[in-house]
C-alpha positions as CSV (number, residue, x, y, z in Angstrom):
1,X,-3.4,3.2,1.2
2,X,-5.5,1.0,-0.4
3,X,-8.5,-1.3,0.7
4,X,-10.4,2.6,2.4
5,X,-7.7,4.8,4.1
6,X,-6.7,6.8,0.5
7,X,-10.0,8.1,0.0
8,X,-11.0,10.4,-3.2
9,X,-11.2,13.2,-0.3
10,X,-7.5,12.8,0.3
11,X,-6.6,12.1,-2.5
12,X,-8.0,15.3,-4.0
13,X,-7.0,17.4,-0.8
14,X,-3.1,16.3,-1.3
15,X,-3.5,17.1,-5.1
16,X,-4.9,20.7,-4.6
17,X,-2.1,21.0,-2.8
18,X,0.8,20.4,-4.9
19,X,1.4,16.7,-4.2
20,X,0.9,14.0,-6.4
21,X,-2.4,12.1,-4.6
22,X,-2.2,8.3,-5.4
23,X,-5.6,6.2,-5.6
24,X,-4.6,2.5,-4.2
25,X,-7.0,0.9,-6.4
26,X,-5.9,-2.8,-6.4
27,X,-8.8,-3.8,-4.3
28,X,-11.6,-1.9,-6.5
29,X,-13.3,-3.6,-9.4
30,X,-13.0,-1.6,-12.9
31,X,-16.3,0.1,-12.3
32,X,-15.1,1.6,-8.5
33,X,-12.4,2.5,-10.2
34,X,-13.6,4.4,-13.0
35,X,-16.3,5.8,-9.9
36,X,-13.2,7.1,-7.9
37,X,-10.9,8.7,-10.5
38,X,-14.7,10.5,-11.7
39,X,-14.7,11.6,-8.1
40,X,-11.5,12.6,-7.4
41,X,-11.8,14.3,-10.7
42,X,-14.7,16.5,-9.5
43,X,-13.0,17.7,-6.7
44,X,-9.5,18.9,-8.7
45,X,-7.9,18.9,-11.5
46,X,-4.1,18.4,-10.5
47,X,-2.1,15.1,-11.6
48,X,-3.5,11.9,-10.5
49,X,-1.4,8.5,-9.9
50,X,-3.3,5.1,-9.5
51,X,-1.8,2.1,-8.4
52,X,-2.8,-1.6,-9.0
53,X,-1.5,-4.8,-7.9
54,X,0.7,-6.5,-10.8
55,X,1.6,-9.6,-9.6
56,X,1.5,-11.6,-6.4
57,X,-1.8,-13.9,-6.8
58,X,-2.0,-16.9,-5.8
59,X,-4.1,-20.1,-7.8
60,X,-3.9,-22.5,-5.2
61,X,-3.0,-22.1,-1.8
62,X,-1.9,-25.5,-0.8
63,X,-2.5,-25.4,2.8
64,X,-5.4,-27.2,4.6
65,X,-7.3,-24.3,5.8
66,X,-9.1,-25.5,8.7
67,X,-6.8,-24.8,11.5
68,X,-7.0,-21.3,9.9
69,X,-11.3,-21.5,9.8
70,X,-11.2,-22.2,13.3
71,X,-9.3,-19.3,14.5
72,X,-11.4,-17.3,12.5
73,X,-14.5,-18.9,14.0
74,X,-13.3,-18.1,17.6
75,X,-12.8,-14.5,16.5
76,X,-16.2,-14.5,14.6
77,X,-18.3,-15.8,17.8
78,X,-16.3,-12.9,19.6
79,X,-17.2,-9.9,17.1
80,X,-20.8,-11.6,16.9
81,X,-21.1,-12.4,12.9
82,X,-21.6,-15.3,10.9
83,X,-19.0,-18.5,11.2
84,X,-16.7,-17.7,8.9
85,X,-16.9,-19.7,5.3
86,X,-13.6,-20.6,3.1
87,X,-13.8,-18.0,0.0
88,X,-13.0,-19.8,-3.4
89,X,-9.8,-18.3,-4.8
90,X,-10.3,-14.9,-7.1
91,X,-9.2,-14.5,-10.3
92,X,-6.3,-11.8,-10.6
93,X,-8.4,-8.6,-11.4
94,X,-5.0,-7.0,-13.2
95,X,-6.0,-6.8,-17.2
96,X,-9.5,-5.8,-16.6
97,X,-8.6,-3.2,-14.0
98,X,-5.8,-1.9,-16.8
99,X,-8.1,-0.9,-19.3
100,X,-10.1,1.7,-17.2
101,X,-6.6,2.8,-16.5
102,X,-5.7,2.9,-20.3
103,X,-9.3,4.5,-21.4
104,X,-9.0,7.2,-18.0
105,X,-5.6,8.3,-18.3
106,X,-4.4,9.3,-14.9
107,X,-0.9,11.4,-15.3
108,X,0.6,8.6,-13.6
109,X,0.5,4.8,-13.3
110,X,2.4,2.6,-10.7
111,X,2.0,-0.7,-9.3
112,X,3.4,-3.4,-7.3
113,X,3.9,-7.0,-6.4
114,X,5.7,-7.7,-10.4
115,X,5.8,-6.5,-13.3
116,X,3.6,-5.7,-16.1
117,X,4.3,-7.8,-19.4
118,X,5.5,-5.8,-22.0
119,X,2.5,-5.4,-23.9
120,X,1.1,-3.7,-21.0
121,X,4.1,-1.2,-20.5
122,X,3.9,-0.1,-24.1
123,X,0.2,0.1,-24.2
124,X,0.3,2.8,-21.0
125,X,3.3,4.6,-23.0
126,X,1.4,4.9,-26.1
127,X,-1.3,6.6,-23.9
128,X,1.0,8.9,-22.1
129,X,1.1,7.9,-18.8
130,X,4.0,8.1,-16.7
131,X,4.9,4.5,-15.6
132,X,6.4,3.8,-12.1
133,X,7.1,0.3,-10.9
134,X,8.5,-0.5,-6.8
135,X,11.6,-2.2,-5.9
136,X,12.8,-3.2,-2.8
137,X,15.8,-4.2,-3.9
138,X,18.8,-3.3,-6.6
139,X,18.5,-6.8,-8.6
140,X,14.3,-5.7,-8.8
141,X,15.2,-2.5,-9.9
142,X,17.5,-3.6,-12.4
143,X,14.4,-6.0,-14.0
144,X,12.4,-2.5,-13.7
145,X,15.0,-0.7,-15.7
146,X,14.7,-3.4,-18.4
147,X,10.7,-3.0,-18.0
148,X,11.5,0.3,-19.1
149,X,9.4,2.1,-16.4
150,X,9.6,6.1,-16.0
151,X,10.8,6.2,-12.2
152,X,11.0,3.4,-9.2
153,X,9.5,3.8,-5.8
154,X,12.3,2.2,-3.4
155,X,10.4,0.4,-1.0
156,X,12.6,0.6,2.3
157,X,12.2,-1.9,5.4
158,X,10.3,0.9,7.5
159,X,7.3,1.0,5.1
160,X,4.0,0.1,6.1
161,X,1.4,-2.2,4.6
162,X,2.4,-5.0,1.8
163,X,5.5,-5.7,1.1
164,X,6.4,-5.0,-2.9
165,X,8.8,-7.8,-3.0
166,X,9.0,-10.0,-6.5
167,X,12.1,-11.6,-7.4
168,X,14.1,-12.9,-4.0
169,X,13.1,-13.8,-0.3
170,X,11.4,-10.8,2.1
171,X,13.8,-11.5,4.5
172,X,16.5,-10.2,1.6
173,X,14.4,-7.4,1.0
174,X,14.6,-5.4,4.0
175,X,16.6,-2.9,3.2
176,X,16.5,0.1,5.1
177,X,14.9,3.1,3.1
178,X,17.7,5.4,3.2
179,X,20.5,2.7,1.8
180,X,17.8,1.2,-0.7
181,X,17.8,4.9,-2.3
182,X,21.4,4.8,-2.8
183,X,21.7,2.0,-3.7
184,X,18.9,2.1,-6.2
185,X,20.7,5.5,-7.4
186,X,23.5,3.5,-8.5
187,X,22.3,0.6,-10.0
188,X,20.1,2.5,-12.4
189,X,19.4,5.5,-14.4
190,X,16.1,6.3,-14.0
191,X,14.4,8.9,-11.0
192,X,14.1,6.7,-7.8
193,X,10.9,7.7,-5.5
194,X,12.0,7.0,-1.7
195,X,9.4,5.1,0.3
196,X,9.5,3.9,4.2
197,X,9.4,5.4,7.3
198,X,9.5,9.2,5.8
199,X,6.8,10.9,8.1
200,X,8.1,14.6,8.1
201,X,10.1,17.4,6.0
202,X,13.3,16.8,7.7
203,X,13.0,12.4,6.3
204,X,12.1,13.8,3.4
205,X,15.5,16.2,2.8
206,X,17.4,12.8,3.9
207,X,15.8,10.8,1.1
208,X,16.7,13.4,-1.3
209,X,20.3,14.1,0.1
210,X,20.7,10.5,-0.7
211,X,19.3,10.5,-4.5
212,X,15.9,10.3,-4.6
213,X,14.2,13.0,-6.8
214,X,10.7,13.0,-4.5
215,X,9.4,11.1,-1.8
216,X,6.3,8.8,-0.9
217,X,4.2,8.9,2.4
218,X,1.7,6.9,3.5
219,X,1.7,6.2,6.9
220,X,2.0,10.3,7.8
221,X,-1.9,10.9,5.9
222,X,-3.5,8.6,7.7
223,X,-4.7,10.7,10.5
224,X,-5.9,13.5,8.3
225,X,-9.2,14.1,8.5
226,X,-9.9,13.1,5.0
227,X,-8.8,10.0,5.1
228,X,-10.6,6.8,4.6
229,X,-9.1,4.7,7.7
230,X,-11.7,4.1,10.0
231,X,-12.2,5.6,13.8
232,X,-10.3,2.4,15.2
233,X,-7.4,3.0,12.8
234,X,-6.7,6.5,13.5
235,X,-7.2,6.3,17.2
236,X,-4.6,3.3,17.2
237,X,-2.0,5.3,14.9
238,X,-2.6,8.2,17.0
239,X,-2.3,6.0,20.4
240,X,1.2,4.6,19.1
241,X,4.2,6.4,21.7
242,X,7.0,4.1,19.8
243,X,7.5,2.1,17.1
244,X,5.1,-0.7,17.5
245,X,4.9,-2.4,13.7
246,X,5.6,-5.8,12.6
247,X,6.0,-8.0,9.7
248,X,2.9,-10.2,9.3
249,X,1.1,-12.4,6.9
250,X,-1.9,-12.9,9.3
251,X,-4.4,-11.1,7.7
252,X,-3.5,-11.4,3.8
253,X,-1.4,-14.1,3.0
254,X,1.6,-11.8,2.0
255,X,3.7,-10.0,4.0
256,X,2.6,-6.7,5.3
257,X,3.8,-4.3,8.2
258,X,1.3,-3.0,11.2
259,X,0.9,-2.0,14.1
260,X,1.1,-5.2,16.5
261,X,-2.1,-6.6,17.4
262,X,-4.1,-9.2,19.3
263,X,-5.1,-10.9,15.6
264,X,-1.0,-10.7,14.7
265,X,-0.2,-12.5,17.8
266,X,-2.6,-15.4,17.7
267,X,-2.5,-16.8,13.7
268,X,0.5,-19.4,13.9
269,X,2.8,-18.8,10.3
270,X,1.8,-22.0,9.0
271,X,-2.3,-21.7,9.4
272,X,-2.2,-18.5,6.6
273,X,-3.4,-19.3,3.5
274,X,-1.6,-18.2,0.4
275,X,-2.3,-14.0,-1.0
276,X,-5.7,-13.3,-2.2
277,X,-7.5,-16.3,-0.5
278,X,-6.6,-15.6,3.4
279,X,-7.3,-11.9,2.6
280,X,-10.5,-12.7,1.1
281,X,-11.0,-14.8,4.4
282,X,-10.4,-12.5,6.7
283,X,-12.2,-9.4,5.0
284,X,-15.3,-9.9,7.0
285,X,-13.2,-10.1,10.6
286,X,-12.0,-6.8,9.5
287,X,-15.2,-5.4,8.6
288,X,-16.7,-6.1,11.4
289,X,-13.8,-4.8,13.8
290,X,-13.8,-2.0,12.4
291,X,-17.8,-1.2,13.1
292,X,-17.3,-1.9,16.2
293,X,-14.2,-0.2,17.1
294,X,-11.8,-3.2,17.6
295,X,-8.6,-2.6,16.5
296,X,-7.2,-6.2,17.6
297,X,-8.9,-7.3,14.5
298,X,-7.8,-5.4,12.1
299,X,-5.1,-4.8,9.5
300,X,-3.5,-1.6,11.1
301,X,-0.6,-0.8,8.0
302,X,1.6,1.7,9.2
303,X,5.2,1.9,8.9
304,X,7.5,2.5,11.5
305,X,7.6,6.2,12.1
306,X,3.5,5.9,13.4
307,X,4.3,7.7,16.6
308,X,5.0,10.7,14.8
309,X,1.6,10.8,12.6
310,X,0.0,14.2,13.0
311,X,-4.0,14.5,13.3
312,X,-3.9,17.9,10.7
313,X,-5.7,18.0,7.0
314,X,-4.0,17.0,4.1
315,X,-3.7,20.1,2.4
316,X,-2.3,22.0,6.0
317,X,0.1,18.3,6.2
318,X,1.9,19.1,2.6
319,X,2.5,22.4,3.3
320,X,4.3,21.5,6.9
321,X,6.5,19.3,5.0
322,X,7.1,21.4,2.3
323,X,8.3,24.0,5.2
324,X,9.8,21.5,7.1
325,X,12.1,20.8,4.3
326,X,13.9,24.1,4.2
């Protein structure tokens, strides 16, 4: 949800009532951060869980990026903007964006893409915030375990946007929500989270039938009404009859799952550039697309229960699947 879609507004509305609103913050400098928890803040006062990035970035990409610039220069001379110039690699934002964690105190902290180092893990304990890491596998959650995190989100196959992988291939990864819960259950003894594909009450009774202690939806808030994804984002998660997502590295450099799009299909596997850089590349594509309404430009995350996203707000959307539980 981060990068727009998990706005303050939603963030807030889901809090007021009675879920736990997450802040994807690994995109925002320290000061937007600090900005958006104030904000969120003035809105309610219920628990607030931020999420950043801890792991994944990449020092040198290693690929020559000029097939990649002139895709992008194609699709620049078709959205009308400015050729498209090669970012210089960003530093990993991770330590700086931790201490306006550490000095705001959300209830909760997670992250993804790694771990923490330890120094990290007992500074956020010392502070009393509840530390949860994601796994997409048993052998990561295991290394979580040892982290000594809180809880572990298990990051299924079906779920949308980046995938959390950090120790093994994707490919290994993809474990289907349901069986990564269980299996996750039995491989540690901490509270699991279940993560992928869970868009209503009756996914959500399934996740905990299988273990998990709550659930985590992404993909189901993005038609809300308070929600940050742009016109061309909701229309096309509201337009999806079926399953339409993929896996895809086209538009960040890491692998991601969206709905399947005219920018998916044309960027061949070995033009991407390595996670920040192509994402940093393609930010003003995406920008632009999404001014203008085209949504075969941009990075549509959703996972793969989309066709059942529900246009309702947030507040009226965790009270359906609170009922829809029982």
């Amino acid at each position: 949800m981060g990068g727009g879609p998990g706005s303050p507004e939603l963030i807030a509305a889901v809090g007021r009532a009675g879920g736990l609103g997450s802040l994807g913050a690994a995109y925002l400098t320290p000061e937007e951060i600090r900005a958006s928890i104030q904000r969120i803040r003035s809105i309610t006062d219920a628990p607030l869980n931020v999420n950043l990035f801890a792991g994944g970035y990449h020092t040198e990409s290693g690929i020559d990026p000029a097939p990649m610039l002139a895709i992008l220069g194609r699709v620049h001379e078709r959205l009308g903007i400015d050729p498209p110039v090669l970012p210089p690699i960003p530093p990993d934002p991770f330590a700086a964006q931790l201490e306006v964690i550490l000095d705001m105190k959300p209830r909760v902290f997670s992250f993804t893409f790694g771990v923490p180092g330890a120094r990290a893990i007992d500074r956020l304990r010392a502070a009393g915030i509840v530390i949860v890491g994601t796994a997409t596998t048993a052998a990561e959650a295991r290394v979580l375990a040892g982290a000594h995190v809180d809880a572990i989100v298990a990051q299924g196959a079906e779920a949308g946007a980046h995938r959390g992988t950090f120790a093994g291939s994707i490919e290994r990864s993809m474990v289907p929500t349901l069986d990564l819960v269980e299996q996750i259950v039995q491989a540690v003894s901490i509270p699991v989270i279940a993560s992928g594909g869970l868009m209503d009450g009756r996914d959500i009774a399934a996740a905990l039938a299988r273990g998990a202690v709550a659930a985590q939806l992404g993909t189901a808030f993005l038609a809300c009404p308070e929600s940050g994804a742009s016109e061309a984002y909701k229309e096309a998660v509201l337009n999806a009859k079926s399953d339409t997502t993929a896996i895809t590295r086209a538009y960040s450099g890491r692998a991601a799952r969206g709905i399947r799009n005219v920018f998916m299909q044309i960027v061949p596997e070995e033009a991407i550039l390595a996670f920040p850089q192509q994402n940093s590349l393609t930010r003003p594509m995406r920008a632009a697309a999404a001014m203008q309404g085209e949504a075969g430009f941009l990075s549509l995350w959703a996972g793969t229960g989309v066709a059942r996203a529900r246009a309702m707000p947030a507040g009226e959307l965790v009270a359906a699947l609170v009922a829809e539980m029982a």
